[in-house]
C-alpha positions as CSV (number, residue, x, y, z in Angstrom):
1,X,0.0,0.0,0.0
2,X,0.8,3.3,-0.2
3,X,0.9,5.6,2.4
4,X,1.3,9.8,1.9
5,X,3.4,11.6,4.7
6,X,1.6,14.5,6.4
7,X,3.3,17.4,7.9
8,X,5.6,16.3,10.6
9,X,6.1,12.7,10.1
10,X,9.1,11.1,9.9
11,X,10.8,7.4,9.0
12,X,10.7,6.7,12.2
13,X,6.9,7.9,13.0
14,X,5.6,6.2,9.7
15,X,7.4,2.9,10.5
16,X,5.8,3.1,14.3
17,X,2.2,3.5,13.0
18,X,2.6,1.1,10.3
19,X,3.9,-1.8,12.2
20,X,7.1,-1.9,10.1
21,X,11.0,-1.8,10.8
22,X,12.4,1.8,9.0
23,X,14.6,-1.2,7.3
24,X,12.0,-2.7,5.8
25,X,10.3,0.4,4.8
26,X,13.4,2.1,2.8
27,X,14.2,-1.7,1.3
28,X,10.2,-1.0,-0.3
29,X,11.3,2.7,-1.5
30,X,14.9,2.5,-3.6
31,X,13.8,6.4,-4.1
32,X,14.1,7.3,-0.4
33,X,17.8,8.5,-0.3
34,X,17.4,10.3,2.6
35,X,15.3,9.1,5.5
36,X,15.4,12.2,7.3
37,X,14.4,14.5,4.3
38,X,10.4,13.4,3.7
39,X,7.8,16.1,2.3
40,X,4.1,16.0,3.0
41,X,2.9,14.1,-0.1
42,X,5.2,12.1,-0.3
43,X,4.6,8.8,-1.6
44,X,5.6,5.4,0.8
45,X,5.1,2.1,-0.1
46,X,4.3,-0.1,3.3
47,X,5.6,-3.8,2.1
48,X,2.9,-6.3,2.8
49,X,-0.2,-4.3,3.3
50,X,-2.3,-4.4,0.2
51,X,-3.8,-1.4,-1.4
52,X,-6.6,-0.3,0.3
53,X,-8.7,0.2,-2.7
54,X,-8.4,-3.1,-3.7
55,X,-10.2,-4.5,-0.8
56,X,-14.3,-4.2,-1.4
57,X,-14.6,-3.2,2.4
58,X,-14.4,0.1,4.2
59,X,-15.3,0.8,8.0
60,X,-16.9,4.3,9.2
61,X,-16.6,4.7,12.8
62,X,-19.0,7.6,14.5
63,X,-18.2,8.8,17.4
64,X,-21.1,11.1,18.0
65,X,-23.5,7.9,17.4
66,X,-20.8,5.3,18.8
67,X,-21.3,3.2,15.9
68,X,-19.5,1.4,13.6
69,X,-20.6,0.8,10.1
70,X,-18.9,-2.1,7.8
71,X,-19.6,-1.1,4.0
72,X,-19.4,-3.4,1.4
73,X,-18.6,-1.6,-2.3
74,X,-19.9,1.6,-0.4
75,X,-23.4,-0.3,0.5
76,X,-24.0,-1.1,4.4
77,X,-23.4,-4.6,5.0
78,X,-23.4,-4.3,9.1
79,X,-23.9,-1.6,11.8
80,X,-22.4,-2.4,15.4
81,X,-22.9,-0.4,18.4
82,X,-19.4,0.3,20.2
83,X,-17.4,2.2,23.0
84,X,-15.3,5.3,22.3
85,X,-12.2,6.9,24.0
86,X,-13.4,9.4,26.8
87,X,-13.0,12.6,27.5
88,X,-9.4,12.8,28.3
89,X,-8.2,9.5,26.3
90,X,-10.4,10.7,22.8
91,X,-10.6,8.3,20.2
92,X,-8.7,9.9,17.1
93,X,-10.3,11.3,14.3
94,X,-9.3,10.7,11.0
95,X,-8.6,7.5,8.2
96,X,-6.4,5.2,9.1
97,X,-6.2,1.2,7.9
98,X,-5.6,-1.9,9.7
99,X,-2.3,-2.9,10.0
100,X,-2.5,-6.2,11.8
101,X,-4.6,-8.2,14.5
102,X,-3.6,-10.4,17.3
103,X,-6.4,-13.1,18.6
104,X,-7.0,-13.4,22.0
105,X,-4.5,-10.4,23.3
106,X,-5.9,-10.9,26.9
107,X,-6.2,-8.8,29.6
108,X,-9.5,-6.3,28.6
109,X,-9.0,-6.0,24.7
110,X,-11.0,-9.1,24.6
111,X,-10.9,-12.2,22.1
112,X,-9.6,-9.9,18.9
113,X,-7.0,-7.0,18.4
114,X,-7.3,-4.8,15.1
115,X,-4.4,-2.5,15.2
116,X,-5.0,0.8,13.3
117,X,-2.5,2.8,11.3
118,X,-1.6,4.9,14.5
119,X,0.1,3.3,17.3
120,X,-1.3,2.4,20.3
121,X,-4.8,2.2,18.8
122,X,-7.5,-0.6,18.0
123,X,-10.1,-2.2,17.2
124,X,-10.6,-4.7,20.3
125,X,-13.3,-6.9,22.0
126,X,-13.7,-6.5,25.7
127,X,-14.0,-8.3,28.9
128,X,-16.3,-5.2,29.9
129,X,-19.5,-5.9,27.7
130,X,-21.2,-3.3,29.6
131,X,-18.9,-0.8,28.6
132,X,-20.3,-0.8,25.3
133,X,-22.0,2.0,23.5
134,X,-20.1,4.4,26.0
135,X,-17.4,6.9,25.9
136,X,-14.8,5.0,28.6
137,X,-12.0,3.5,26.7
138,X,-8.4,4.9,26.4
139,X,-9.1,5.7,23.1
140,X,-9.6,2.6,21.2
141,X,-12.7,1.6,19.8
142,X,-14.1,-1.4,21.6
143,X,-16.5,-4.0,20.2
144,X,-18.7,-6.9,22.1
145,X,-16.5,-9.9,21.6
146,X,-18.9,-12.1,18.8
147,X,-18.7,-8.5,17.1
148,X,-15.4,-8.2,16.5
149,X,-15.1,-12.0,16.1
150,X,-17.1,-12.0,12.6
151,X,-15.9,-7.7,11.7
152,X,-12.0,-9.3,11.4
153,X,-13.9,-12.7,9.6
154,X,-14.6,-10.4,6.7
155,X,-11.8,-7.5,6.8
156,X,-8.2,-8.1,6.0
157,X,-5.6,-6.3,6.9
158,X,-5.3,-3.4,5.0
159,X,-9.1,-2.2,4.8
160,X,-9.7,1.5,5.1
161,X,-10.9,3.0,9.1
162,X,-12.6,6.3,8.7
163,X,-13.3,7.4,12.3
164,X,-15.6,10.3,12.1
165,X,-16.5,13.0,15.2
């Protein structure tokens, strides 16, 4: 996949949120001469994530409804109620894709771990169902267990995360 650098991110920032060594990453762009020089814009290939756009499914995350939406070719396919980041731990706005998962991560992330495209944050079951449909997590967006049992059945790593306010 390709991923565009924004204003401020380095190597070192890019490889962080992606998952990926900075090895790996300049061994996937021969043009990067200089890891320290990047420009917003900037194209990046991440080695073994597949192109977003080639993947039929997108997510939409609202946090003003605390809902998240699986689309299918741009057609809802499911709509799952879910917990947000609270007030001082917000869950971050913006698109992001997933980068890897981790079953059964223990401890309160539940039976399923989808990490996003910014480090530190997921996609996660809980051992908290009651927690659901509030704004209590640490930022992550947190999912009854069966929910995000059959979401990572149908999304591969790579799909698109808009998380909206």
């Amino acid at each position: 996949m390709i991923h565009r650098v924004k204003p401020g991110e380095t190597l070192g920032i890019i490889s962080v949120n992606y998952r990926r060594s900075i090895r790996e990453i300049l061994q996937a762009n021969s043009g990067v001469t200089n890891p320290n020089l990047l420009y917003p814009g900037q194209p990046i290939n991440i080695p073994g994530l597949p192109d977003p756009n080639s993947i039929p499914y997108t997510v939409r995350v609202s946090l003003n409804s605390k809902r998240l939406t699986l689309l299918r070719n741009g057609q809802t396919a499911k709509s799952y109620p879910v917990a947000i980041g609270k007030m001082l731990s917000q869950t971050p706005v913006g698109e992001f894709v997933i980068v890897n998962r981790e079953p059964n991560p223990g401890g309160p992330f539940g039976v399923m771990w989808l990490s996003l495209s910014k480090a530190g944050y997921g996609i996660h079951g809980t051992n908290d169902p009651s927690s659901i449909g509030k704004s209590v997590s640490k930022g992550c967006i947190r999912m009854f267990n069966k929910d995000v049992l059959e979401l990572a059945g149908l999304i591969p790593n790579g799909t698109k995360v808009f998380i909206q306010p």
